[in-house]
N, C-alpha and C positions, 0 to 999 in steps of 0.2 A: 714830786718835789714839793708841792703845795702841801700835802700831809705830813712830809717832813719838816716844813722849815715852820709849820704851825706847831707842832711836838717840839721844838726844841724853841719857840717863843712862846713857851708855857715856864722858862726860866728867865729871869728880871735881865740877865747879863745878857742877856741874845736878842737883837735889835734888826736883823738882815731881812728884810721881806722880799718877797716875787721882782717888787719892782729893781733891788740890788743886784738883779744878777743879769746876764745879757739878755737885750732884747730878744734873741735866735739863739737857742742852746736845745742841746738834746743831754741825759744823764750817761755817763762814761760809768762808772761805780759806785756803790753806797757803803760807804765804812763804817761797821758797825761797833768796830772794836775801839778807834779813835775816835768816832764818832763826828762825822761830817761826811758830804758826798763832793764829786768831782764833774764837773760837766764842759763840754766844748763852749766856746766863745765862738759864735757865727754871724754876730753883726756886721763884719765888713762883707760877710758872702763869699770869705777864702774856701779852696777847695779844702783843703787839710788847715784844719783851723785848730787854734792854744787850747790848751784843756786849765780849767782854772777848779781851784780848791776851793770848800768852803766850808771855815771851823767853827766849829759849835762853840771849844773853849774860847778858842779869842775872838770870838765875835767878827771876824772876818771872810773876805774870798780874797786869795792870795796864787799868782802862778803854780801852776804844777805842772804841764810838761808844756814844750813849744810844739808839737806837733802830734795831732791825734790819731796823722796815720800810725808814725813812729811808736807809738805808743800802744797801739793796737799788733803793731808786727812783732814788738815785744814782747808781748802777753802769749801770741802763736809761739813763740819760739822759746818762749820759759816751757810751755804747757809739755812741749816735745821733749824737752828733759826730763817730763817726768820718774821715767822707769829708769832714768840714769841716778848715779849718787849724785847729789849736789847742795850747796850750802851760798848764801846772803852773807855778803862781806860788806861792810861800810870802810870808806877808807876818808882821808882825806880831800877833800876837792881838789888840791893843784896835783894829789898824787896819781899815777897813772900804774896801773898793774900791768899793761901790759909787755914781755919781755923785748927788745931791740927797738925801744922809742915808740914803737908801735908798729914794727914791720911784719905783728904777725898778721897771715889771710883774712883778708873780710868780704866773706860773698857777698854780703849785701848790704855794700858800699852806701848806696843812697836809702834804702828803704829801712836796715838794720844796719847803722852805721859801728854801732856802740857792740855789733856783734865780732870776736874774733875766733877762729880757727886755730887752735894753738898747733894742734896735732891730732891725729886721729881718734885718740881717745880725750882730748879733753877742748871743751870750749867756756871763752871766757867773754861775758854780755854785760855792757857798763847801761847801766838803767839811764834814760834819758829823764827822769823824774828831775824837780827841780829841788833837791835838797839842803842849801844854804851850805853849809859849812864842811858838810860830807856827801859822798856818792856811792852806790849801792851799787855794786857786781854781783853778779850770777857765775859760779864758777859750777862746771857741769862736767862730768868723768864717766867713763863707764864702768870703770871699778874703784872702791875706796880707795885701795893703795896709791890710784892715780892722783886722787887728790891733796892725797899724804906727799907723794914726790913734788908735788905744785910747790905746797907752802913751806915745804923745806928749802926751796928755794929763793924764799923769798926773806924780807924784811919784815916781821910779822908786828913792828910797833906802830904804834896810829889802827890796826886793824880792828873789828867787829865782824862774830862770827851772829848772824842772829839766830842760828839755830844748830846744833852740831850735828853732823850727819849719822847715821850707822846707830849702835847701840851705845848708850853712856854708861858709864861705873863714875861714881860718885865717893870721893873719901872727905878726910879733912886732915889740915895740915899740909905740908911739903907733901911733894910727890916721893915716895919710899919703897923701892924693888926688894926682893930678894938676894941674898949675896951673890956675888956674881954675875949678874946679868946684866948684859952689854945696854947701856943706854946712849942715841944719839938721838939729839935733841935741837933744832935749831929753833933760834926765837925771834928779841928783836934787839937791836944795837944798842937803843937809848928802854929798861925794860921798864915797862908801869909798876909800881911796886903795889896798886890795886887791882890790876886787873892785866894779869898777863897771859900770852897765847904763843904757843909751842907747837911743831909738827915735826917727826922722824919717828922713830921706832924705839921700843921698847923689849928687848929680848928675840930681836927681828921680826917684831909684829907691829906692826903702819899704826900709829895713833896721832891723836891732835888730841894735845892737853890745853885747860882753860883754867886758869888761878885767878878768885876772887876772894881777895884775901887771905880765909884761913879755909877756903871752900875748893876743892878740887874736883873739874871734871875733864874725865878720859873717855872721847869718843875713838870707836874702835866695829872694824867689818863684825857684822855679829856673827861670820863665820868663827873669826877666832877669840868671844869674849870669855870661855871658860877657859881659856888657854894663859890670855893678859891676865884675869882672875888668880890664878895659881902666881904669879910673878910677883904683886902688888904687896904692899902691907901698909898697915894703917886701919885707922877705924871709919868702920863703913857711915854712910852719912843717912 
C-alpha cells in the first residue's frame, strides 16, 4: 500500500498518505481498472470490521461495504456461479428485485444476507457494496433461457446490464426480424429513449436486447446464434 499510494502521489491532485488511512487495516482488493484499493478499518478491534475505499481521482477514502465478513462470503459465492450463466444488474437503491417483497429463501440469512434462492435454477445476490444512488445484483441461472424468463418478468426501467451474457450480435438502428416472425418483447413501463433493455424471445429463441441509441445489442445462448442470425435484418455493426 506504501508503493501504491507513493505511485499515485507522483500526481499534484493526490494528497492521501499512510497516515489518512486507519491506524489497523489489512488490503481487501486493488483496482486497477478505477484505479484505487479497498481495505478494512480495524481500529476499534471489531471482529468483522467496515471495509473503506480509497480513490485516486477524488483524492479520497470513502465507505464501501459495512462488513468484511459479508463481503468476503460474497465474493465465495459469486465465484460458485461461475460455470453458471450470469450477468451485473444496477438498479436503483430504494428498488428491490426481489419477487413477493422479499419472501424468496435465504440460506444465509446472517452471513449472506443479500443472498436469495429464487428456485432451483436461478439465484439472485444483492451486493452489499456501498454504492450511493444504485445497487448492484448478481442474477445467476443455470441456463440462458432461465435468465431470459427472469427479466421478462420484470420492470426492465431504471435497470443496468454491465455485461450481457452468452454471445452478442450487434446491428444498428431499430431492432428488424424477418417477416413473420413472432416477437415477444417485454421492457420497461416508463422506457429511456437512450438507453433501453428488453428480454423474451425472438422467433422462440430467449434473447435480451440492449438499445443505445442508434446501437443495438442482441445477447442470445450461443447454442442458437446462427439460428437468431437468419431472423435479423439490418446492418451489421
Amino acid at each position: 500500500m506504501r508503493q501504491r499510494l507513493a505511485e499515485y502521489g507522483t500526481e499534484e491532485h493526490f494528497t492521501l498518505t499512510e497516515a489518512d488511512l486507519p491506524s489497523r487495516y489489512r488490503l481487501v482488493y486493488a483496482d486497477n481498472d478505477g484505479i484505487g484499493f479497498a481495505v478494512t478499518d480495524e481500529r476499534e478491534g471489531v471482529a468483522d470490521p467496515a471495509v473503506l475505499s480509497v480513490l485516486w481521482d477524488d483524492n479520497e477514502i470513502v465507505p464501501y461495504a459495512p462488513s468484511y465478513l459479508r463481503l468476503s462470503a460474497e465474493a465465495v459465492l459469486s465465484a460458485a456461479f461461475d460455470s453458471w450463466y450470469s450477468l451485473w444488474l444496477t438498479a436503483p437503491t430504494e428498488r428491490t428485485l426481489v419477487p413477493g417483497g422479499g419472501a424468496a429463501e435465504r440460506p444465509f440469512p446472517l452471513l449472506a444476507p443479500g443472498a436469495h434462492r429464487l428456485d432451483p435454477d436461478r439465484w439472485l445476490l444483492r451486493s452489499t457494496e456501498q454504492s450511493g444512488p444504485t445497487t448492484a445484483w448478481l442474477l445467476a441461472a443455470t441456463g440462458f433461457e432461465h435468465l431470459v424468463e427472469w427479466l421478462h418478468g420484470q420492470d426492465l426501467g431504471g435497470l443496468r446490464i454491465a455485461r450481457l451474457p452468452g454471445d452478442t450480435l450487434r446491428r444498428t438502428g431499430p431492432l428488424r426480424v424477418a417477416d413473420g416472425t413472432p416477437v415477444r418483447l417485454s421492457g420497461s413501463d416508463a422506457p429511456d429513449p437512450d438507453r433501453s433493455l428488453r428480454a423474451g424471445w425472438i422467433g422462440g429463441i430467449a434473447v435480451i436486447v440492449e438499445e443505445r441509441g442508434d446501437r443495438l445489442t442482441i445477447a442470445v445462448n450461443p447454442r442458437h446464434r446462427a439460428a437468431l442470425e437468419g431472423l435479423l435484418d439490418g446492418e451489421l455493426l
